[in-house]
SERO-4910 file (N, C-alpha, C, O; in steps of 0.05 Angstrom, whole numbers):
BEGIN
 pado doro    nc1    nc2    nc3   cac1   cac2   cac3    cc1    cc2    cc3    oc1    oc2    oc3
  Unk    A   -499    306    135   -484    289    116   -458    303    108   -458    327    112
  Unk    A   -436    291     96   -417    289     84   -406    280     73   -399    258     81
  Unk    A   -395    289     49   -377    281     28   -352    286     29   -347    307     41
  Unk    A   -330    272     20   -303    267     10   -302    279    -12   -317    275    -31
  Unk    A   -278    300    -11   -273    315    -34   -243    307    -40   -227    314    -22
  Unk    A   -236    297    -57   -205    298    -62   -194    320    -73   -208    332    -89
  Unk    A   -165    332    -69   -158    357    -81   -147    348   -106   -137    325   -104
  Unk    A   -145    360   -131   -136    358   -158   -102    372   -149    -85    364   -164
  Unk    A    -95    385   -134    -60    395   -125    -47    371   -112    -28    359   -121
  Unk    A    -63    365    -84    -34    349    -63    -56    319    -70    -43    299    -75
  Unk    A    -81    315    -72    -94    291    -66    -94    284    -48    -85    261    -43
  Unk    A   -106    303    -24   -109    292      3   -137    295      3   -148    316     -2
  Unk    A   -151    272     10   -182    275      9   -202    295     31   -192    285     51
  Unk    A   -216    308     38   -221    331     53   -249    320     52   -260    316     31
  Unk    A   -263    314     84   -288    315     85   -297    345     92   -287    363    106
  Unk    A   -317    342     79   -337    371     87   -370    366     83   -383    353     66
  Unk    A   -376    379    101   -403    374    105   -424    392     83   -419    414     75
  Unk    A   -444    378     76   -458    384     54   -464    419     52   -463    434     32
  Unk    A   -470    423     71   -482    451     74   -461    469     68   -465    490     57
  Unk    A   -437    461     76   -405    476     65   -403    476     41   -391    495     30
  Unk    A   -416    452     24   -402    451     -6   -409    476    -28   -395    481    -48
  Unk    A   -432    488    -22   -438    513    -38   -421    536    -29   -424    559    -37
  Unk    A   -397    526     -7   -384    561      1   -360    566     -5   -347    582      8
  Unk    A   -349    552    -29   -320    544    -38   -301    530    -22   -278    539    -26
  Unk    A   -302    510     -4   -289    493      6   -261    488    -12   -257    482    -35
  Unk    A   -238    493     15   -211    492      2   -196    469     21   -201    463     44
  Unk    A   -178    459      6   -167    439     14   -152    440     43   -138    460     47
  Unk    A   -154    419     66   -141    431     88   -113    421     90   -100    426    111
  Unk    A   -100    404     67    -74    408     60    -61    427     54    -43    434     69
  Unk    A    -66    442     29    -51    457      7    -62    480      5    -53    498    -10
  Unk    A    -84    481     21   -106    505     24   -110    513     -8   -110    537    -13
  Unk    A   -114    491    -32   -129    516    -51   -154    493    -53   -162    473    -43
  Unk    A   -161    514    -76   -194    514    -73   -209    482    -80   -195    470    -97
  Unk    A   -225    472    -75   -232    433    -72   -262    451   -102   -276    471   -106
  Unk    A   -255    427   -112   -280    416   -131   -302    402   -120   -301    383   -104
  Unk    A   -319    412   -128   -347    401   -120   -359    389   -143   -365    404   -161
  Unk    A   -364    359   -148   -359    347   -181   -376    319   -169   -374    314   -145
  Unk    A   -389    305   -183   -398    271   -180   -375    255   -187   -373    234   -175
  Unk    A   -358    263   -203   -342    243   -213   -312    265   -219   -316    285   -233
  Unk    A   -289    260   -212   -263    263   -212   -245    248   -225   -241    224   -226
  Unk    A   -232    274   -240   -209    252   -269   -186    252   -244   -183    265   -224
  Unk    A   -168    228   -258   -153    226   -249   -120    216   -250   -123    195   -262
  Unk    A    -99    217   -247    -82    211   -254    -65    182   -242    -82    170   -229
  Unk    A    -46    171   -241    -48    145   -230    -33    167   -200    -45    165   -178
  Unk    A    -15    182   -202     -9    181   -176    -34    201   -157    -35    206   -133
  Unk    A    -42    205   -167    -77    213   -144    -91    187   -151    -92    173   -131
  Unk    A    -99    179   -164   -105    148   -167    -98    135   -138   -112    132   -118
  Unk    A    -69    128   -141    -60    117   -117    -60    127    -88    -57    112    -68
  Unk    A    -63    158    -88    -66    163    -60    -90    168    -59    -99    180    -40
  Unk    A   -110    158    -81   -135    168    -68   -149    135    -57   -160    137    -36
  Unk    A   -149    114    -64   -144    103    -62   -139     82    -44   -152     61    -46
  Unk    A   -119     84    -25    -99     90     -5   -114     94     12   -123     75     25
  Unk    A   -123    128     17   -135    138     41   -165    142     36   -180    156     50
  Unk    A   -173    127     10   -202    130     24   -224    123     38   -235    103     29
  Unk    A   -234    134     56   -252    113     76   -279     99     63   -289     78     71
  Unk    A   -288    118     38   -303    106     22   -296     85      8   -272     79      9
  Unk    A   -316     69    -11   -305     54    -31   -301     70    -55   -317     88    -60
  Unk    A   -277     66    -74   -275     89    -96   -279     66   -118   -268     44   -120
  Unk    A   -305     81   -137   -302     69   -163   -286     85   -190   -284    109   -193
  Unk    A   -275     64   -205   -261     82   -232   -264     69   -251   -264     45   -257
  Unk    A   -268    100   -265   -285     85   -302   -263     91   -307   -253    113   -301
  Unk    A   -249     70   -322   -225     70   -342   -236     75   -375   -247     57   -387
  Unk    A   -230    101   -387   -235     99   -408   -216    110   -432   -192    109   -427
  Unk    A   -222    117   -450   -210    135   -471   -223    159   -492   -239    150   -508
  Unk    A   -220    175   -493   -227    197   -512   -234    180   -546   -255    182   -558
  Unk    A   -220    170   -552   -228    155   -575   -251    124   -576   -260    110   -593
  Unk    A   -251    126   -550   -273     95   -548   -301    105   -551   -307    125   -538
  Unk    A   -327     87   -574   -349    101   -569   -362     91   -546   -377    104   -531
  Unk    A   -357     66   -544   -376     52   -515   -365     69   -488   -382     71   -470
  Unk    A   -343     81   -483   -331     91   -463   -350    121   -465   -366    127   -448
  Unk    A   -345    141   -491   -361    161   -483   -398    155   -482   -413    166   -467
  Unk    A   -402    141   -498   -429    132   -492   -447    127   -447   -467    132   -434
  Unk    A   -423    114   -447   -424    101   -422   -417    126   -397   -419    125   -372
  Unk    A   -410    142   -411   -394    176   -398   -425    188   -378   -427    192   -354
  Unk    A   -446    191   -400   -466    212   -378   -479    188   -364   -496    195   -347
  Unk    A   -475    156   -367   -494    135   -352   -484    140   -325   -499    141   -306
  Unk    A   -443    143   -322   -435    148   -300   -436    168   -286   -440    168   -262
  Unk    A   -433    181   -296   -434    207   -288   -466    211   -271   -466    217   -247
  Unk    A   -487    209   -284   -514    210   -272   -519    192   -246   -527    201   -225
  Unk    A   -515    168   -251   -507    154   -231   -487    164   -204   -496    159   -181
  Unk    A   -462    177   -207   -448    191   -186   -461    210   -173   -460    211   -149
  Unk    A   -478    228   -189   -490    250   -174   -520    236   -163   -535    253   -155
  Unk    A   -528    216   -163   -544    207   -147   -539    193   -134   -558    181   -125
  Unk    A   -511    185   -124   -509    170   -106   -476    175    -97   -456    162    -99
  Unk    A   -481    202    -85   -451    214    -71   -444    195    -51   -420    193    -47
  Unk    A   -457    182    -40   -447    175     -9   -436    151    -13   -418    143      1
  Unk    A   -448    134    -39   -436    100    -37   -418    100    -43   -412     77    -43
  Unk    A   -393    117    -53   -369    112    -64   -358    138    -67   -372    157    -58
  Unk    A   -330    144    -81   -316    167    -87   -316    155   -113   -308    133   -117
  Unk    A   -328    172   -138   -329    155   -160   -304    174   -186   -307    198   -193
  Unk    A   -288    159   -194   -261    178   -209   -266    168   -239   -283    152   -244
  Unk    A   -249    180   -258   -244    175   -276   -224    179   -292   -220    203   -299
  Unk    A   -204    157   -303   -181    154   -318   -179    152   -342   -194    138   -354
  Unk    A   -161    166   -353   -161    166   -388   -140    150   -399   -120    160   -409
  Unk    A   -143    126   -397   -121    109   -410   -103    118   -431    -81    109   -437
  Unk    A   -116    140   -445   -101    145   -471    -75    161   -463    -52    158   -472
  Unk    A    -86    188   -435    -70    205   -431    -51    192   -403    -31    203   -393
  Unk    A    -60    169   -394    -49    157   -372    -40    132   -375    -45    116   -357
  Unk    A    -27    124   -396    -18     93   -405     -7     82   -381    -13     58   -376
  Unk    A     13     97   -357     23     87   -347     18     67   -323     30     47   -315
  Unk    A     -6     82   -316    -30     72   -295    -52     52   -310    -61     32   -298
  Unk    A    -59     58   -335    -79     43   -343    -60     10   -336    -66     -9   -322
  Unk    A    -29     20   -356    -15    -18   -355    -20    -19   -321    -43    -27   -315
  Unk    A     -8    -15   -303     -9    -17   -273    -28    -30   -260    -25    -47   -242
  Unk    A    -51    -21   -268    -78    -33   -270    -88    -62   -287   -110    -72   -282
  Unk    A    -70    -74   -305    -69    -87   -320    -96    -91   -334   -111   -111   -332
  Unk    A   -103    -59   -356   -130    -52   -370   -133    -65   -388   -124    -50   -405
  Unk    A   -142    -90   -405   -148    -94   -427   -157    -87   -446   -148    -87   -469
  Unk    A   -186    -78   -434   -211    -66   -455   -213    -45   -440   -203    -42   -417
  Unk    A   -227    -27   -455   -242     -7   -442   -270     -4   -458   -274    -18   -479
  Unk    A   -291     16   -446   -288     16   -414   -278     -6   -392   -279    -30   -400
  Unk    A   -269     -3   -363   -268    -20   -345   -285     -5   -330   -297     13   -341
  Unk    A   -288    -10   -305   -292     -2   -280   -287    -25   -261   -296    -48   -260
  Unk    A   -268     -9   -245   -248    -21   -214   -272     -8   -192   -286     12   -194
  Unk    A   -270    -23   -175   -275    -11   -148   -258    -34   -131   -252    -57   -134
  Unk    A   -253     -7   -107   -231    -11    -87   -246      5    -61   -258     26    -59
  Unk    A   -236    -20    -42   -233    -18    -20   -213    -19      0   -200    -40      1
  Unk    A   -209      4     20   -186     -6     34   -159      0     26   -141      5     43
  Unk    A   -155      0      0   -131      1    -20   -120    -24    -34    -97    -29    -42
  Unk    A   -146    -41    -36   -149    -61    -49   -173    -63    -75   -197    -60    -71
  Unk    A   -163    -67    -96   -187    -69   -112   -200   -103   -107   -188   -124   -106
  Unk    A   -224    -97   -104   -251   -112   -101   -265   -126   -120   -271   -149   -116
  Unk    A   -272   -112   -144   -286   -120   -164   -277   -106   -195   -273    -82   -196
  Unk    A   -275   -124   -224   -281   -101   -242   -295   -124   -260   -297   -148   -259
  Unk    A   -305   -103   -280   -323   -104   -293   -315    -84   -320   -310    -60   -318
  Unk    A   -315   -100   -347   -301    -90   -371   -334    -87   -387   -354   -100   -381
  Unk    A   -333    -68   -405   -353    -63   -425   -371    -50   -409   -371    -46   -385
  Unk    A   -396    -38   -436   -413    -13   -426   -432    -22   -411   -448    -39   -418
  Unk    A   -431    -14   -392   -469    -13   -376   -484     -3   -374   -479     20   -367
  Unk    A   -507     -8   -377   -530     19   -372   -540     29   -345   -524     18   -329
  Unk    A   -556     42   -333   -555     51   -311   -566     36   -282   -558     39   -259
  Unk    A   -592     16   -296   -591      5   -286   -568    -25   -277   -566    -34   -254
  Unk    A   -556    -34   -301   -537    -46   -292   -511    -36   -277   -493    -50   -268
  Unk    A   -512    -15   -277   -486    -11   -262   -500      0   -235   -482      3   -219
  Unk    A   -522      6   -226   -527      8   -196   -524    -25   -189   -507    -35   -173
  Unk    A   -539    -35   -202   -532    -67   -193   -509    -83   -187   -508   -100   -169
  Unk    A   -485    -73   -207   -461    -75   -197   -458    -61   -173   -455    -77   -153
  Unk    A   -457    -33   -167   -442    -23   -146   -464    -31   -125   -468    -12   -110
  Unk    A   -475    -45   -122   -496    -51   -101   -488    -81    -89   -491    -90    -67
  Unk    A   -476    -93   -118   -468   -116   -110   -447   -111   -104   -446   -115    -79
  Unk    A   -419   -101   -113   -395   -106   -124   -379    -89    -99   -358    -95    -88
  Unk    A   -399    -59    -94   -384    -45    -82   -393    -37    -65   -373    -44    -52
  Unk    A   -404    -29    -51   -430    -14    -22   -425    -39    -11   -412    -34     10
  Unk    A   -429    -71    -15   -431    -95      3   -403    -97     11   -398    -99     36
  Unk    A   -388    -98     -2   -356   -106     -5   -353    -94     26   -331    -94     37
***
């Protein structure tokens, strides 16, 4: 198996194979060092190239540091990402520190969550979910897509 690692420097996404990910895997753009993470913050312009080039479907929790349903909803996603590396590249945006991308996105509420395919967004879905509802979504919304 293998996962898609995006770099936090150039945002060129880097597959590597599972058994690699415990040996510090570095980016084969910019050669520095790749994160090994369920879930990736992100900015709009890695947003957009990740995005862009990824062969997976990428989901993104749009949230904010001051929202409680957003941090509430923080370890539902998060737990969810690390059990399920392979259905998506799953990111996360801070509207508060990224206004520019949140408007771009045209965010209303938060939480959201986008998923995109292709470099098309697919599906979103505003307000908190719990864990089982949000496998349900990305089962419907995003893995089928």
């Amino acid at each position: 198996m293998e996962r898609f690692l995006p770099c936090s420097s150039c945002y060129a996404l880097n597959k590597v194979a599972e058994e690699r990910l415990q040996h510090g895997p570095v980016c084969g753009k910019c050669k520095k060092p790749l994160e090994v993470a369920p879930v990736y913050p992100v900015d709009k312009k890695g947003l957009e190239a990740i995005v862009r080039s990824s062969p997976l479907p990428v989901v993104v929790d749009v949230w904010a540091p001051w929202c409680g349903p957003c941090l509430r909803f923080a370890p539902t996603y998060q737990e969810y990402a690390e059990q399920h590396p392979q259905q998506a590249l799953f990111l996360k945006l801070d509207s508060e520190a990224h206004q520019d991308a949140a408007r771009a996105l045209r965010i209303q509420s938060i939480p959201t969550l986008l998923a995109f395919r292709q470099g098309k967004e697919t599906a979103r879905q505003s307000g908190m979910l719990n864990y089982t509802q949000l496998g349900s979504w990305v089962q419907n919304k995003v893995a089928q897509t």
